[in-house]
Backbone and ligand atoms as CSV (ligand in chain L), in Angstrom:
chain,resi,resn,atom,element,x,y,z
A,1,UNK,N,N,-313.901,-139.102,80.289
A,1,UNK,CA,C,-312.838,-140.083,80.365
A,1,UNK,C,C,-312.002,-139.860,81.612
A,2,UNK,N,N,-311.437,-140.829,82.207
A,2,UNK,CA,C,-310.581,-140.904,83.500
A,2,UNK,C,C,-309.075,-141.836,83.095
A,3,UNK,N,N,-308.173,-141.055,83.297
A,3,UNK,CA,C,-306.798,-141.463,83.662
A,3,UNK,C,C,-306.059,-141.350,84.590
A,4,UNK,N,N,-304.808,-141.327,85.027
A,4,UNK,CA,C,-304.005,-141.386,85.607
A,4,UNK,C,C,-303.026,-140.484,85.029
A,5,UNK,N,N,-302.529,-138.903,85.521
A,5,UNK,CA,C,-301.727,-138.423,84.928
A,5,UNK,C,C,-300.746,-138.062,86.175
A,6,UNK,N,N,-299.577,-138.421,85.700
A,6,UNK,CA,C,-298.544,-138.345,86.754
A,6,UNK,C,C,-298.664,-138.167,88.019
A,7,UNK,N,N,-299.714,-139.843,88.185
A,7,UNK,CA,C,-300.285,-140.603,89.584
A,7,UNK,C,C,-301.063,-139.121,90.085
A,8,UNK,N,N,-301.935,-138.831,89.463
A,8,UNK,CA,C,-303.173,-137.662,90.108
A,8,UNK,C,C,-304.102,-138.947,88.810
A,9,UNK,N,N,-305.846,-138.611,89.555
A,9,UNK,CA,C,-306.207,-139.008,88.726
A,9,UNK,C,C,-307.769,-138.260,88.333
A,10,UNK,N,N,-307.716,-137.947,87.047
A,10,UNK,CA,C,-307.770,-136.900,86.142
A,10,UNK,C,C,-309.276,-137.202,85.238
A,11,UNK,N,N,-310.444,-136.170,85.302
A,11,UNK,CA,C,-311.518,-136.467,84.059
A,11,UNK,C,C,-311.601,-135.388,83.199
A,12,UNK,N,N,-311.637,-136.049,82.225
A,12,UNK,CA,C,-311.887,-134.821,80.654
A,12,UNK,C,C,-313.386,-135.328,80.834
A,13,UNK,N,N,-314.263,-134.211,79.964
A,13,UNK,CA,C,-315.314,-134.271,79.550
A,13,UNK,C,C,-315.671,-134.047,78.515
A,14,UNK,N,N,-314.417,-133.708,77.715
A,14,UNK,CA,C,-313.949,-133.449,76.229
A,14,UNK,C,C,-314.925,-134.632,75.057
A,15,UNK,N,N,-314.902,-134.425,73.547
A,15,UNK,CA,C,-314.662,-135.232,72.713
A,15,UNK,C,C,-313.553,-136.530,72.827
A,16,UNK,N,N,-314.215,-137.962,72.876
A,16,UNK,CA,C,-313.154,-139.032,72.926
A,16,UNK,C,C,-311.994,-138.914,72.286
A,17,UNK,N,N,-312.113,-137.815,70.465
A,17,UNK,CA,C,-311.030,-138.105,69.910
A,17,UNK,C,C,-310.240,-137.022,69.779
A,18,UNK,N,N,-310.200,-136.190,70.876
A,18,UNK,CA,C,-309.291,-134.722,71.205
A,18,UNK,C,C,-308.040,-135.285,71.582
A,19,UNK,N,N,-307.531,-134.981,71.131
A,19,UNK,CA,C,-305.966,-135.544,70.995
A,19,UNK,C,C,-305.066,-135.459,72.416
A,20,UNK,N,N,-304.644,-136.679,72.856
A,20,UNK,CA,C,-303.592,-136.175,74.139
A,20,UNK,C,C,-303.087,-134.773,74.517
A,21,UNK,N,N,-301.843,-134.479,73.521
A,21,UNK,CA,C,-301.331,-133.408,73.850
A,21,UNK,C,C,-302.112,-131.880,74.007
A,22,UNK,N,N,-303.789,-132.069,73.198
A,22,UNK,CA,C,-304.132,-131.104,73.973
A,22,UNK,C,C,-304.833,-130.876,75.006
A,23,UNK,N,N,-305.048,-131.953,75.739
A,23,UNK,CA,C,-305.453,-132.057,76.772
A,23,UNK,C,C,-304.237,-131.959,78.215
A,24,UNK,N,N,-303.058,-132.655,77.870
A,24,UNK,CA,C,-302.387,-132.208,78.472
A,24,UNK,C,C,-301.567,-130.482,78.869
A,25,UNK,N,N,-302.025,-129.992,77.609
A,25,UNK,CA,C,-301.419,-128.805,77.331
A,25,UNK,C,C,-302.554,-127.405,77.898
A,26,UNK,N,N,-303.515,-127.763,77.254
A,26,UNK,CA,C,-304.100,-126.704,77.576
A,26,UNK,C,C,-305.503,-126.988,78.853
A,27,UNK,N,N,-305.955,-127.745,78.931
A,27,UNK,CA,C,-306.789,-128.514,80.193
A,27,UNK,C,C,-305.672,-128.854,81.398
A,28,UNK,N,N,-304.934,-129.311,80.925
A,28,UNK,CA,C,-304.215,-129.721,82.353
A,28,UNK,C,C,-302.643,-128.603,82.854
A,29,UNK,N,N,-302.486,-127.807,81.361
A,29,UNK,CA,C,-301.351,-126.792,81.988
A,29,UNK,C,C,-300.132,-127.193,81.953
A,30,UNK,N,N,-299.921,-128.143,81.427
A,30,UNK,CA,C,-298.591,-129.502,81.770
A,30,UNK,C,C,-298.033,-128.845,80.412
A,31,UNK,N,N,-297.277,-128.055,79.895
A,31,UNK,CA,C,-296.426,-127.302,78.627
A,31,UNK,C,C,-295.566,-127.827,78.524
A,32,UNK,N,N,-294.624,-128.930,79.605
A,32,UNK,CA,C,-293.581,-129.685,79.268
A,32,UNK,C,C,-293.335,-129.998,77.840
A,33,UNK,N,N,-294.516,-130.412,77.899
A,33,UNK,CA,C,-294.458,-131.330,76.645
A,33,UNK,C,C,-295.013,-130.681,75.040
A,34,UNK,N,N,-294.134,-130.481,74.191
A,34,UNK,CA,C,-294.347,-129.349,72.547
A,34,UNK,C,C,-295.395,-130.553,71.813
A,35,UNK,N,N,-295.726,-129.484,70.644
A,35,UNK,CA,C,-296.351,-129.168,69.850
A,35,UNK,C,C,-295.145,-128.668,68.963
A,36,UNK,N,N,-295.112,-130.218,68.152
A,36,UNK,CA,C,-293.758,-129.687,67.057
A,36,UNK,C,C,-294.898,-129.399,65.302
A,37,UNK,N,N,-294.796,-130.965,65.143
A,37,UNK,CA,C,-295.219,-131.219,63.539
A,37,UNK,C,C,-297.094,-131.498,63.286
A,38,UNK,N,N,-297.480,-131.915,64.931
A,38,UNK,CA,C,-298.954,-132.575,64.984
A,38,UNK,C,C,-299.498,-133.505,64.124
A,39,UNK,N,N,-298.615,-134.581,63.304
A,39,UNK,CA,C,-298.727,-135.086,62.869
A,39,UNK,C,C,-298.093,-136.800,62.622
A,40,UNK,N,N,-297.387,-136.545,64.200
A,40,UNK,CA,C,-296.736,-137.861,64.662
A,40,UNK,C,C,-295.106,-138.146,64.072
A,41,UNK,N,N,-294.808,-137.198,63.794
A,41,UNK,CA,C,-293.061,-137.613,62.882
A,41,UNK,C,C,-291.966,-136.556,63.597
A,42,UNK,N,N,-292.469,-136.097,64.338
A,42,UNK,CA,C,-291.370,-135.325,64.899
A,42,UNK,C,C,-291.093,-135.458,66.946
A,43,UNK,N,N,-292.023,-136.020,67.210
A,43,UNK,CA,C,-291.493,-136.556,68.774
A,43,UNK,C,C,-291.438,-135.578,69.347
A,44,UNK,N,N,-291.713,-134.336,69.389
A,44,UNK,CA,C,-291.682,-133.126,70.193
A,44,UNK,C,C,-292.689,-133.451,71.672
A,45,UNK,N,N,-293.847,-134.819,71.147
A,45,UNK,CA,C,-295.088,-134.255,72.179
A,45,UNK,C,C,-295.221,-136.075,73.247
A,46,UNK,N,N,-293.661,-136.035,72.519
A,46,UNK,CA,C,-293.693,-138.095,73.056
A,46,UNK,C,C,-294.503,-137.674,74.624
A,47,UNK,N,N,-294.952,-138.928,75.090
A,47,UNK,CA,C,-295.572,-138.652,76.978
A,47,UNK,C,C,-295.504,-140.158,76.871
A,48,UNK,N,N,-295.429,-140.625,77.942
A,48,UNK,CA,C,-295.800,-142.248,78.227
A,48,UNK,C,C,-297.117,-142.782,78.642
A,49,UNK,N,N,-297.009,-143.817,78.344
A,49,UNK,CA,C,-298.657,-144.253,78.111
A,49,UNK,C,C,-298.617,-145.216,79.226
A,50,UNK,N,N,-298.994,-146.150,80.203
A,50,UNK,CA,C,-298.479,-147.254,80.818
A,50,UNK,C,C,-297.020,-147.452,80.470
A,51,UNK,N,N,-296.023,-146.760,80.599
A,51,UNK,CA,C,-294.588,-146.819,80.588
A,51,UNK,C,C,-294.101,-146.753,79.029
A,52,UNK,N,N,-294.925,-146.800,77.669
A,52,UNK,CA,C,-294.488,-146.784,76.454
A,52,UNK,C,C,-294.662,-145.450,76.370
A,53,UNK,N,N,-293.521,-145.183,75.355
A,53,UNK,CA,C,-293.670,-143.573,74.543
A,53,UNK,C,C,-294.797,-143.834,73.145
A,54,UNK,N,N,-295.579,-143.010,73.330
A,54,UNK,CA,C,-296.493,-142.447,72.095
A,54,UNK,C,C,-296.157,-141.008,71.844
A,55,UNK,N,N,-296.528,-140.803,70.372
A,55,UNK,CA,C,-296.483,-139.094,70.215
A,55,UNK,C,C,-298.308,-138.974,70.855
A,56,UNK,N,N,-298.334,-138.080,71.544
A,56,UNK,CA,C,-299.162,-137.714,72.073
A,56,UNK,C,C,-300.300,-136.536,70.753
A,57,UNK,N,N,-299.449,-135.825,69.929
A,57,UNK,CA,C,-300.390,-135.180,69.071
A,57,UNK,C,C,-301.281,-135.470,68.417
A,58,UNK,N,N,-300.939,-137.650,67.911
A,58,UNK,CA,C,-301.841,-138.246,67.361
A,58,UNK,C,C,-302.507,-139.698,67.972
A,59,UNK,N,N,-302.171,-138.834,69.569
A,59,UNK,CA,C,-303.111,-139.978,70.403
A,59,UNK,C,C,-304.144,-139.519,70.561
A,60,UNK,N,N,-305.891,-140.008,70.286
A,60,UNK,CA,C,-306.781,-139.972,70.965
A,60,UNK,C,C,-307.222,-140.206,72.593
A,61,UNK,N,N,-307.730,-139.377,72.989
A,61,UNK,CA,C,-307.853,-139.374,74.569
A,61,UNK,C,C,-308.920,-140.503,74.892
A,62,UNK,N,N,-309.369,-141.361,73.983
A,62,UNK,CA,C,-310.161,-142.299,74.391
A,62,UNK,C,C,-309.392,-143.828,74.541
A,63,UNK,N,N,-308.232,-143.495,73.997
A,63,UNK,CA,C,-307.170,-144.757,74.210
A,63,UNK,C,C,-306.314,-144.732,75.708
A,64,UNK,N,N,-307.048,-143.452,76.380
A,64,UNK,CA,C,-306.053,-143.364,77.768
A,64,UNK,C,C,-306.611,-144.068,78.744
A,65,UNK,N,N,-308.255,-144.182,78.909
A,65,UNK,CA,C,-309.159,-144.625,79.250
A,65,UNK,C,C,-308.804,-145.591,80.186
A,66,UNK,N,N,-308.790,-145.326,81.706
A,66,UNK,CA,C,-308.093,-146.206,82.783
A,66,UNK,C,C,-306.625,-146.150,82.850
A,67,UNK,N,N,-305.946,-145.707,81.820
A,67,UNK,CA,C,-304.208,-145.740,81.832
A,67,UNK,C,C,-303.806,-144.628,82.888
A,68,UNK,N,N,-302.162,-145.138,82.658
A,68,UNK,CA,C,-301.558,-143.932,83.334
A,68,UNK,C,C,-300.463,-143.149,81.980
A,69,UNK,N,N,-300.492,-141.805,82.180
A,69,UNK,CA,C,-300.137,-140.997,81.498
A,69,UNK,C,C,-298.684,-140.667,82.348
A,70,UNK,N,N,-297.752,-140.485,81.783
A,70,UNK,CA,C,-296.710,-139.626,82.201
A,70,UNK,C,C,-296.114,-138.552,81.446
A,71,UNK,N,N,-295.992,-137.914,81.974
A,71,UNK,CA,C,-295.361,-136.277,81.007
A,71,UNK,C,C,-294.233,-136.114,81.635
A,72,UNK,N,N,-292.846,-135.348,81.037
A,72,UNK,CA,C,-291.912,-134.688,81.817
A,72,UNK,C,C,-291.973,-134.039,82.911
A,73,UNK,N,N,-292.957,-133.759,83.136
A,73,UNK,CA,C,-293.099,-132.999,84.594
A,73,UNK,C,C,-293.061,-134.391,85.412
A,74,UNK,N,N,-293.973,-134.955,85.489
A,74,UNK,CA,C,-294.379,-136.667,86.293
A,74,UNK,C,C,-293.044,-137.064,86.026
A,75,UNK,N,N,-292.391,-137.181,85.123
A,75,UNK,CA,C,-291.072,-138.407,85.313
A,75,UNK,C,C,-289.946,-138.599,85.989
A,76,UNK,N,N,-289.711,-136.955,87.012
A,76,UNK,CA,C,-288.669,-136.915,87.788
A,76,UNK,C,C,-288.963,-135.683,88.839
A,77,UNK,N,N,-290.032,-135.270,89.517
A,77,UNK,CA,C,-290.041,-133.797,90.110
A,77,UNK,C,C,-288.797,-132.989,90.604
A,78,UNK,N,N,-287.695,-133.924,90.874
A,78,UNK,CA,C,-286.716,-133.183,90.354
A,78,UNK,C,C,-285.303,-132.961,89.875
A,79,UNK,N,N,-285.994,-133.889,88.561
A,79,UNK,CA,C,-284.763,-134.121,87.665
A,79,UNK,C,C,-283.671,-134.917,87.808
A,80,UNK,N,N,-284.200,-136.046,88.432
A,80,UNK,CA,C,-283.069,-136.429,89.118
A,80,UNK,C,C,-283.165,-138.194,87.929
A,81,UNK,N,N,-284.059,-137.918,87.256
A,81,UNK,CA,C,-284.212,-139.256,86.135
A,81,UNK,C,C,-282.879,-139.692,86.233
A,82,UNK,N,N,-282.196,-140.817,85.519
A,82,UNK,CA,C,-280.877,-141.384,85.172
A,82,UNK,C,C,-280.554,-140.538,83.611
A,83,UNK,N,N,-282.043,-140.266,82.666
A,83,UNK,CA,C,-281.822,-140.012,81.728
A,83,UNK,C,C,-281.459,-138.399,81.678
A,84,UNK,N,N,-282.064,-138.025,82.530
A,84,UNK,CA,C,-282.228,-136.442,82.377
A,84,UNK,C,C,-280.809,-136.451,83.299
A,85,UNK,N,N,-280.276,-136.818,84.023
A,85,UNK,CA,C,-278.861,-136.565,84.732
A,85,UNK,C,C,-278.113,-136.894,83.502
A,86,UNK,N,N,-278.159,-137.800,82.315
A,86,UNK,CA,C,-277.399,-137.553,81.150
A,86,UNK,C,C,-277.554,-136.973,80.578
A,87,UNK,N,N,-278.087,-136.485,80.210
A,87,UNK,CA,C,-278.731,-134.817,79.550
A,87,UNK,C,C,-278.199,-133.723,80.128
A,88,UNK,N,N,-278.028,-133.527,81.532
A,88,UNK,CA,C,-277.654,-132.989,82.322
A,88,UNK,C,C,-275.907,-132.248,81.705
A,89,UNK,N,N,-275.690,-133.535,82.398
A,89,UNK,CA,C,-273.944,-134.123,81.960
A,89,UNK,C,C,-273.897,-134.005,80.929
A,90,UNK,N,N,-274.164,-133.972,79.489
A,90,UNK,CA,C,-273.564,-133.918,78.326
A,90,UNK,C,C,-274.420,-132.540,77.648
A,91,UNK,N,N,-275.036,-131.824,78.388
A,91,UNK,CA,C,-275.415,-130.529,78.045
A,91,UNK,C,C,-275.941,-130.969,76.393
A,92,UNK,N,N,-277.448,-131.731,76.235
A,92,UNK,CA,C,-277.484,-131.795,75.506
A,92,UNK,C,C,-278.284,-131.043,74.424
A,93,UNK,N,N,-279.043,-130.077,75.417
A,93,UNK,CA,C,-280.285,-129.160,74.504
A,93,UNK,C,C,-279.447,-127.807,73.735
A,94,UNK,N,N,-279.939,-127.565,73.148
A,94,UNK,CA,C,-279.706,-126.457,71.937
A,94,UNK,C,C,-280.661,-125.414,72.698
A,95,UNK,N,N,-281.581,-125.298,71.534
A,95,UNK,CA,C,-282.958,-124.366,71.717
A,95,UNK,C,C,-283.573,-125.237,72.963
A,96,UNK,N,N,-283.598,-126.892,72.962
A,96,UNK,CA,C,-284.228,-127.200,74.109
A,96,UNK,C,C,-285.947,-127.489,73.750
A,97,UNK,N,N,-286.531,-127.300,72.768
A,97,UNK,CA,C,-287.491,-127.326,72.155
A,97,UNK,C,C,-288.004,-129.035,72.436
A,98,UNK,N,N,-287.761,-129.614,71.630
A,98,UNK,CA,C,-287.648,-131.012,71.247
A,98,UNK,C,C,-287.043,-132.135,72.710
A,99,UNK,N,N,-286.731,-131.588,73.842
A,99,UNK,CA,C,-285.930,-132.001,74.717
A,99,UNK,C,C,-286.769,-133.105,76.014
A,100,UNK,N,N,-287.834,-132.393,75.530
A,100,UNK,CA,C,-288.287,-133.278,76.836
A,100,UNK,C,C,-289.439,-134.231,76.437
A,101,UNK,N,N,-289.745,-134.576,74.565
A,101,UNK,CA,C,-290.047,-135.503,73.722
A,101,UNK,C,C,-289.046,-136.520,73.831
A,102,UNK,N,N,-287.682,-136.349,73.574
A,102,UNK,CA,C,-286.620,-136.471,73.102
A,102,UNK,C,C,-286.009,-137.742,75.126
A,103,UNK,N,N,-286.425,-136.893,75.790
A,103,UNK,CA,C,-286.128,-137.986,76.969
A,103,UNK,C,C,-286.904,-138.678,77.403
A,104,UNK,N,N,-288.215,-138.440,76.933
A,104,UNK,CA,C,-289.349,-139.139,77.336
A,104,UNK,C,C,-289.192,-140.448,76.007
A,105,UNK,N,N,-289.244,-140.247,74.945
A,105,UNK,CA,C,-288.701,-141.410,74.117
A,105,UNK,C,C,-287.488,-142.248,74.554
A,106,UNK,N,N,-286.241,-142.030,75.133
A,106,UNK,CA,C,-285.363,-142.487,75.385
A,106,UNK,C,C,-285.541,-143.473,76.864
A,107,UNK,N,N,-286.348,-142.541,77.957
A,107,UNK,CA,C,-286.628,-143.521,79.067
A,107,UNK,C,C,-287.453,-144.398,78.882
A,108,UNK,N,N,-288.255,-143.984,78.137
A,108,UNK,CA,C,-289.093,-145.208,77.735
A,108,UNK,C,C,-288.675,-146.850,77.258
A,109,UNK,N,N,-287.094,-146.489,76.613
A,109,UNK,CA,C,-286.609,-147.412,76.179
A,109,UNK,C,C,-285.580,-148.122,77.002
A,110,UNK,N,N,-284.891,-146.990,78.042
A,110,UNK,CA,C,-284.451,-147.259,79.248
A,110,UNK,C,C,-285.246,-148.162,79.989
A,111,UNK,N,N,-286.186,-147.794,80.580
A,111,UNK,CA,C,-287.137,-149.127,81.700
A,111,UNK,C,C,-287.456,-150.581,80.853
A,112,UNK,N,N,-287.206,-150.495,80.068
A,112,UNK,CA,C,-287.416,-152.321,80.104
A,112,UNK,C,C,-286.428,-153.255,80.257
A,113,UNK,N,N,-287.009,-154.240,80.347
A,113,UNK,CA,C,-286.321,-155.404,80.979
A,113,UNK,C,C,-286.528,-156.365,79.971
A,114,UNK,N,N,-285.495,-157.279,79.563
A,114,UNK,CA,C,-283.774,-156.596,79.629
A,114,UNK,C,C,-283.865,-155.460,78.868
A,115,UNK,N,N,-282.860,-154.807,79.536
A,115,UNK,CA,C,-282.436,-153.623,78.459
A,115,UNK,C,C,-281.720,-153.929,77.112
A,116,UNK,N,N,-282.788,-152.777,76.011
A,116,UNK,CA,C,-282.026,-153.322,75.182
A,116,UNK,C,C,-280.497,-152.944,74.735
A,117,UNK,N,N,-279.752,-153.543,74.071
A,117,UNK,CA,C,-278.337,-153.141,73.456
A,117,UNK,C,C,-278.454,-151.955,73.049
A,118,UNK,N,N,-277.212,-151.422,72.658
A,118,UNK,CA,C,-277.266,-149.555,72.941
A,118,UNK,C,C,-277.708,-149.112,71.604
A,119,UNK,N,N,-277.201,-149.957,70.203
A,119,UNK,CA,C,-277.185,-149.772,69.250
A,119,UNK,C,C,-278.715,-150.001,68.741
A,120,UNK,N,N,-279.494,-150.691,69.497
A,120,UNK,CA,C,-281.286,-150.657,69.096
A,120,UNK,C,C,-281.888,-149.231,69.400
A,121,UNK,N,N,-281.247,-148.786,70.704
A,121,UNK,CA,C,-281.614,-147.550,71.386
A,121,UNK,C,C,-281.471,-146.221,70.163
A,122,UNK,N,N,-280.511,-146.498,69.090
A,122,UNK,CA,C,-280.441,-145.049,68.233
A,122,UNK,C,C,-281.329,-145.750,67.027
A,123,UNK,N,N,-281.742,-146.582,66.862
A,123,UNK,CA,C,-282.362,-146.838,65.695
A,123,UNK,C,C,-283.723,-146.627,65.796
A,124,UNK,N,N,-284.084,-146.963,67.369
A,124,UNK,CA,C,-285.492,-147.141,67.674
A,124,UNK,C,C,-285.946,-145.379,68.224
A,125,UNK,N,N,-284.856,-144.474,68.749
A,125,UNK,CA,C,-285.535,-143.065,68.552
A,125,UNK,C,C,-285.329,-142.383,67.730
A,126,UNK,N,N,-286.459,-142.426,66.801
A,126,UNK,CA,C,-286.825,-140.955,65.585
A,126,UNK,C,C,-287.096,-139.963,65.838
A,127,UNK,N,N,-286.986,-139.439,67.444
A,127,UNK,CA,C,-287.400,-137.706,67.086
A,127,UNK,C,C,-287.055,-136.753,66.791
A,128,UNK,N,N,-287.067,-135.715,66.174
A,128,UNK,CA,C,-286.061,-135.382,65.242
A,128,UNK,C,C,-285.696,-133.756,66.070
A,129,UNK,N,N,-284.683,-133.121,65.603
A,129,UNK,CA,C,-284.249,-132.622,66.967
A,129,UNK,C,C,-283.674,-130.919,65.618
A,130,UNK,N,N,-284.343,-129.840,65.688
A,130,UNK,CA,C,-283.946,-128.743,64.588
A,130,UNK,C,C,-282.431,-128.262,64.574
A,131,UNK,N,N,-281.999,-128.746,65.895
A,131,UNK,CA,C,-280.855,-128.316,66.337
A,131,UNK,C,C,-279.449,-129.000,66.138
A,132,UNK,N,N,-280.027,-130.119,65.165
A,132,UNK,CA,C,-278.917,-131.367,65.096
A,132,UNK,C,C,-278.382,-130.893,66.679
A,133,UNK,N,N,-278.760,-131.829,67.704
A,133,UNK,CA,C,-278.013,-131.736,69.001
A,133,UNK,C,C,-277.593,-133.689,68.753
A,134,UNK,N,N,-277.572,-134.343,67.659
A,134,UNK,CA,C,-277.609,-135.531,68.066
A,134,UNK,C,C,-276.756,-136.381,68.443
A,135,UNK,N,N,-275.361,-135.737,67.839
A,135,UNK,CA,C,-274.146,-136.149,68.883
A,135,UNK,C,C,-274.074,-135.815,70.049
A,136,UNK,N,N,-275.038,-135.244,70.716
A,136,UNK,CA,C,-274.956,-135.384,72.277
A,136,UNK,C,C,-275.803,-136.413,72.852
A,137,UNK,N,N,-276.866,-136.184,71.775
A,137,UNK,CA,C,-277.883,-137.448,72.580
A,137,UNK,C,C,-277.507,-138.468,72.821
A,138,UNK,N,N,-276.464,-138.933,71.870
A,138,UNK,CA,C,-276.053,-140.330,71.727
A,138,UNK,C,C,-274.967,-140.311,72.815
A,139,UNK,N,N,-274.000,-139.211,72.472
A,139,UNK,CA,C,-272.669,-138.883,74.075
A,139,UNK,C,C,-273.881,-139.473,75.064
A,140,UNK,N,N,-275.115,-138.389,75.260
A,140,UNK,CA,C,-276.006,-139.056,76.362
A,140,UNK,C,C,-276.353,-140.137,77.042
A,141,UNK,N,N,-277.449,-141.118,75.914
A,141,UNK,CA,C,-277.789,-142.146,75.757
A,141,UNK,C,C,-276.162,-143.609,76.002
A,142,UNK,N,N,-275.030,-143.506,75.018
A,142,UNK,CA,C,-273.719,-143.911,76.008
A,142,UNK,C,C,-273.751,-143.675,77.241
A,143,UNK,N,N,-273.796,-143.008,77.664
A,143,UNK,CA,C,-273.529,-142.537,79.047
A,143,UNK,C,C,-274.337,-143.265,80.049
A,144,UNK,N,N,-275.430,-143.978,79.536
A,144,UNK,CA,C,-276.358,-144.414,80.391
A,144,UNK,C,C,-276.017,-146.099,80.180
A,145,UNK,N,N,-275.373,-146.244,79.251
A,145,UNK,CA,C,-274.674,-147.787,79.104
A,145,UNK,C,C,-273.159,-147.843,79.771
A,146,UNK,N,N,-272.626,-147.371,80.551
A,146,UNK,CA,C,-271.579,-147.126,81.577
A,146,UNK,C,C,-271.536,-148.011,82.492
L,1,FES,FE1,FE,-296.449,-134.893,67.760
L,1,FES,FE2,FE,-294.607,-133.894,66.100
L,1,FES,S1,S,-295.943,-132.830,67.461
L,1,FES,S2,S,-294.983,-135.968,66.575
């Protein structure tokens, strides 16, 4: 299979249905991105797909097939995202675990056009965070409606 991972472009020779995140993780070295629940409910392993967030633990690598992949590493080399400068600013990681699921879900929801209202933005990210950090995310996520 051939993708596009943070504009390099990339062949597995893997099984079609080896799951994203471990291909990103252990074939490609890219650790940004956790290994929370592996079972799609916890957002630890979000990556972008053509600009949408998927959990990556229960993506098959045969759905990448021509796409472009983005991981936290790809989304800012250096950090200079809008989202991750709110993150930044409102010091929002704890343990930090869950953090770079957690902005990769949120920019995802950031780039579209129109943007949506702020109040879709907390309903529409579920990833769940051990650290209750979520009054910051949201301090965060505000911050980006300024
Ligand atoms: Fe993928 Fe939890 S590790 S959703």
């Amino acid at each position: 299979m051939k993708f596009i991972l943070n504009g390099k472009p990339v062949t597995f020779d893997g099984e079609p249905d080896t799951p994203l995140l471990w291909v990103l993780r252990e074939d490609q070295q890219l650790t940004g991105t956790k290994f929370g629940c592996g079972i799609g409910a916890c957002g630890a392993c979000t990556v972008h797909v053509d600009g949408e967030a998927v959990r990556s633990c229960c993506y098959p690598l045969l759905l990448v097939e021509g796409r472009h992949v983005t991981t936290i590493e790809g989304l800012s080399p250096d950090r200079s995202h809008l989202v991750q400068k709110a993150w930044i600013k409102e010091e929002v990681p704890q343990c930090g675990y869950c953090q770079s699921g957690m902005i990769m879900a949120v920019s995802a929801v950031m780039a579209r056009k129109p943007l949506p209202p702020e109040p879709q933005v907390y309903k529409e990210i579920t990833n769940i965070c051990r650290c209750a950090t979520y009054h910051r995310i949201r301090l965060a996520i505000h911050r980006l409606y300024q």
